[in-house]
VEXLOKOL-933047 format. One record per residue: residue in three letters; x, y, z of N, C-alpha, C in turn. Coordinates in nm, 2 decimals, m for minus. Example, Ala and Ser with C-alpha at 12.3 -4.5 7.8 and 13.67 -1.06 7.14 Angstrom:
VEXLOKOL-933047
{"ala",{1.32,m0.57,0.78},{1.23,m0.45,0.78},{1.32,m0.33,0.78}};
{"ser",{1.28,m0.22,0.71},{1.37,m0.11,0.71},{1.29,0.00,0.79}};
end
This chain:
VEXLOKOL-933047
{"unk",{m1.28,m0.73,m2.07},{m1.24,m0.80,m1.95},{m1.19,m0.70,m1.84}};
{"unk",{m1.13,m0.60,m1.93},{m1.07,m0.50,m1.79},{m1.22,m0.42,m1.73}};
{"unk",{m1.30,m0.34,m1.80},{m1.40,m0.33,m1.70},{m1.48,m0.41,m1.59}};
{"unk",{m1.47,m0.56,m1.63},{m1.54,m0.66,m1.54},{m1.46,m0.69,m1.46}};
{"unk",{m1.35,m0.67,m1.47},{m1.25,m0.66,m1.36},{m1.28,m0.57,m1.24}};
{"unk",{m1.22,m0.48,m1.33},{m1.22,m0.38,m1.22},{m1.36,m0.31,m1.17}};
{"unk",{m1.51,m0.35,m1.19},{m1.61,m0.36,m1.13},{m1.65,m0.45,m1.03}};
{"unk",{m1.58,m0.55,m1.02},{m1.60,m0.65,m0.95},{m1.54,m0.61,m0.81}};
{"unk",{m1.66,m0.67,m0.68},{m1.61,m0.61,m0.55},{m1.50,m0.70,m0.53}};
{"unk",{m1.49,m0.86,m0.56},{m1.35,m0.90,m0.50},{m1.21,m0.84,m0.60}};
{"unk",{m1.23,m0.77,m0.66},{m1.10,m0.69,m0.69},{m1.10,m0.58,m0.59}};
{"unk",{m1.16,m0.48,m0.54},{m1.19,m0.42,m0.45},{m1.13,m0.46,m0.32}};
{"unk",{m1.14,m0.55,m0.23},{m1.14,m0.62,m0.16},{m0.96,m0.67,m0.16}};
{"unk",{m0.97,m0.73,m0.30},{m0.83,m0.76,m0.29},{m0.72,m0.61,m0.29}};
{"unk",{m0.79,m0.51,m0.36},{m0.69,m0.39,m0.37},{m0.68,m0.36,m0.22}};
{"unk",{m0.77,m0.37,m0.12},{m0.71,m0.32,0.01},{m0.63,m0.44,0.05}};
{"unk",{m0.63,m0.52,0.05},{m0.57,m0.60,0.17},{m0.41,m0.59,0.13}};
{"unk",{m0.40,m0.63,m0.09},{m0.27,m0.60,m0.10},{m0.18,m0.46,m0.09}};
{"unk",{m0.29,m0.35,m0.06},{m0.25,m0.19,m0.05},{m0.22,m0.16,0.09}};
{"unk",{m0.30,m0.24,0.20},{m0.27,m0.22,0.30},{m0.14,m0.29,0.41}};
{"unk",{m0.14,m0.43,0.30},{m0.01,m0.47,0.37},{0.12,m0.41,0.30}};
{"unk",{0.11,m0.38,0.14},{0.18,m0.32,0.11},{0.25,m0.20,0.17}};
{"unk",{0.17,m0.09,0.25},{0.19,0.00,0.31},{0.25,m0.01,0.39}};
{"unk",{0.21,m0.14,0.50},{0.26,m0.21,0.61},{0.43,m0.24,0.58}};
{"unk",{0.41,m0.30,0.55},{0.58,m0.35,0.49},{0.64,m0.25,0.46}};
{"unk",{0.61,m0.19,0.38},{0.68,m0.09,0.31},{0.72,0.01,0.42}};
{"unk",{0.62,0.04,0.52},{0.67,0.20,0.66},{0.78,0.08,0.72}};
{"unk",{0.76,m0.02,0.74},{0.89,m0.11,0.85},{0.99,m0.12,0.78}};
{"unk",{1.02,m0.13,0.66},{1.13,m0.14,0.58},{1.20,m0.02,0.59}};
{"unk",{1.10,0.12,0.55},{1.17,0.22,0.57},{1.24,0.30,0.67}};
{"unk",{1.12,0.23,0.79},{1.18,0.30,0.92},{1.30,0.25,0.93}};
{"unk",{1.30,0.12,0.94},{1.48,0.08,0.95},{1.56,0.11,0.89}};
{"unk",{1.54,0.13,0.78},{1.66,0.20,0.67},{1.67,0.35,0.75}};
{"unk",{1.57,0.42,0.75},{1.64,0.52,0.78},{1.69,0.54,0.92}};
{"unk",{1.62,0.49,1.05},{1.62,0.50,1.15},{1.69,0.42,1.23}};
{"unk",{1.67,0.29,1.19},{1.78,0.21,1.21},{1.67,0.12,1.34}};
{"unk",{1.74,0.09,1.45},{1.71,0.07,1.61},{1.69,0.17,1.70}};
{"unk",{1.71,0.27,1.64},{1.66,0.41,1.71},{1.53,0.41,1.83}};
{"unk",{1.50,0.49,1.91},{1.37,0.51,1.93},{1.28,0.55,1.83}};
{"unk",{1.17,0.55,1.87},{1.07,0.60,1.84},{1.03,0.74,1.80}};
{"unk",{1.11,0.80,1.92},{1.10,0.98,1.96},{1.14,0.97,1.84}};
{"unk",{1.25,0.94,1.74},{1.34,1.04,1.65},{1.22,1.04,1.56}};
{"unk",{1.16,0.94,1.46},{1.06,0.96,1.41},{0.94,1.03,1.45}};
{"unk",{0.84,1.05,1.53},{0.78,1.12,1.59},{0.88,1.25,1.56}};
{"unk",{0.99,1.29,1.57},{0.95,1.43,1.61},{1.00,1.50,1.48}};
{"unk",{1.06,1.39,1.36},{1.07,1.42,1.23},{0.95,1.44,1.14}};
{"unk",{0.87,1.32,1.17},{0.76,1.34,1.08},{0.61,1.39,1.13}};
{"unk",{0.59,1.40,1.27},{0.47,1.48,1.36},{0.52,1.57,1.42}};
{"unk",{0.59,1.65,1.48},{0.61,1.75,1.51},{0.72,1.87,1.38}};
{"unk",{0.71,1.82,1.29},{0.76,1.92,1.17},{0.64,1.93,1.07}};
{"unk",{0.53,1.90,1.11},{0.44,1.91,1.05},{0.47,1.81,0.88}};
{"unk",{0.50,1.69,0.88},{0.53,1.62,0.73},{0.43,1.51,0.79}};
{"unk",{0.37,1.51,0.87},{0.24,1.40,0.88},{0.16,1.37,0.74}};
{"unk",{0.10,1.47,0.69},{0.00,1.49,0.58},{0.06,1.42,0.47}};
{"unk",{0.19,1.45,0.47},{0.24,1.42,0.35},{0.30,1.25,0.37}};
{"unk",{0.30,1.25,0.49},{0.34,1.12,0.48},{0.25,0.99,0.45}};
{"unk",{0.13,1.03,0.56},{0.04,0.95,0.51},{m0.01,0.98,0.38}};
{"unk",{m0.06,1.06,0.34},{m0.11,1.07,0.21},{m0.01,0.97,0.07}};
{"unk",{0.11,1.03,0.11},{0.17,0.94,0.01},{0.18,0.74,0.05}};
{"unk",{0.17,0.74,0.18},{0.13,0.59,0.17},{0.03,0.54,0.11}};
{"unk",{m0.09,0.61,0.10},{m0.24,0.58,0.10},{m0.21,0.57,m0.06}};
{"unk",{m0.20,0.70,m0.10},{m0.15,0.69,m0.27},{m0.05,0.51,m0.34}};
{"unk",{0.02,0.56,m0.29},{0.14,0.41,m0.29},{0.05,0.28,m0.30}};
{"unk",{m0.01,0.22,m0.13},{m0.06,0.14,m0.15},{m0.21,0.12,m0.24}};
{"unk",{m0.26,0.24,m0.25},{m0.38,0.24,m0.39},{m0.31,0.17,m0.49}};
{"unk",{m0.21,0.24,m0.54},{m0.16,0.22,m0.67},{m0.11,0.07,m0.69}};
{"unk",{m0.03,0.06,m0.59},{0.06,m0.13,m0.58},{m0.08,m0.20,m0.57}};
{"unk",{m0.19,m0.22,m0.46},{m0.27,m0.25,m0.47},{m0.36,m0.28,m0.57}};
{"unk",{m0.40,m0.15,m0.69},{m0.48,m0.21,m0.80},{m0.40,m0.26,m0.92}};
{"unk",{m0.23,m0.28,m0.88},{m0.26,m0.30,m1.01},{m0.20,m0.46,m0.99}};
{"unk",{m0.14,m0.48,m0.85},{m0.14,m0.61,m0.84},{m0.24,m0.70,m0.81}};
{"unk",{m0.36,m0.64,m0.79},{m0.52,m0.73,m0.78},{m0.54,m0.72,m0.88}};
{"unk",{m0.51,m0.64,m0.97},{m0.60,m0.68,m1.11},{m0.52,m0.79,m1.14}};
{"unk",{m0.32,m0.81,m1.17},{m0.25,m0.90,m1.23},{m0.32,m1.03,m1.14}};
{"unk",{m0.34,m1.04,m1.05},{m0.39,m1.14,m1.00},{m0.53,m1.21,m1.00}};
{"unk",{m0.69,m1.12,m1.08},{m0.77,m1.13,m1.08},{m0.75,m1.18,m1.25}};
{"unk",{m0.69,m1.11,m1.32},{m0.66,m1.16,m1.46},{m0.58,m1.32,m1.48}};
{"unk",{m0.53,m1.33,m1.36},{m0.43,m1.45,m1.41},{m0.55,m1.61,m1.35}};
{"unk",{m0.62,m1.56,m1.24},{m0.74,m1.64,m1.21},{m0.88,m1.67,m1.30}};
{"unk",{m0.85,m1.54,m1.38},{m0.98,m1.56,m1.46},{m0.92,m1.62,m1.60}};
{"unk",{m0.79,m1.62,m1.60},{m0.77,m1.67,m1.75},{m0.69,m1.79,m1.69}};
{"unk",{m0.64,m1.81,m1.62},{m0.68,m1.97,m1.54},{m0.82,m2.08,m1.53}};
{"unk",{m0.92,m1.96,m1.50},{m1.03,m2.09,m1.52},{m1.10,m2.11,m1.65}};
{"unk",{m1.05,m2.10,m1.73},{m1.11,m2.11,m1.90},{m1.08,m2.23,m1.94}};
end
């Protein structure tokens, strides 16, 4: 069952949408925590002009992959063993 899972394009499909809102949420959460109501500028000039761009996005991209497949699988598994 796990490889027909995870072959299947609507698992695919679902890993972005829940990796990318995941992402979503997760930078607005953080920005306020750390930034608070701040502007804008303070961000910008911590994370693009100190050169930690790369690393930032990369680690979202990673993050929401990861949250993404493995909460589309728990959710493609609980559908498929739902309709039995």
């Amino acid at each position: 069952m796990f490889s027909s899972i995870i072959l299947s394009k609507k698992y695919w499909i679902s890993v972005c949408f829940i990796g990318f809102g995941f992402v979503f949420i997760f930078s607005l959460i953080e920005y306020f925590m750390q930034y608070g109501l701040s502007t804008l500028e303070t961000f910008i000039e911590q994370r693009i002009h100190n050169k930690q761009w790369i690393r930032y996005v990369l680690s979202r991209l990673v993050g929401g992959l990861a949250y993404g497949m493995v909460m589309g699988y728990y959710f493609e598994l609980r559908k498929r063993k739902s309709n039995r």
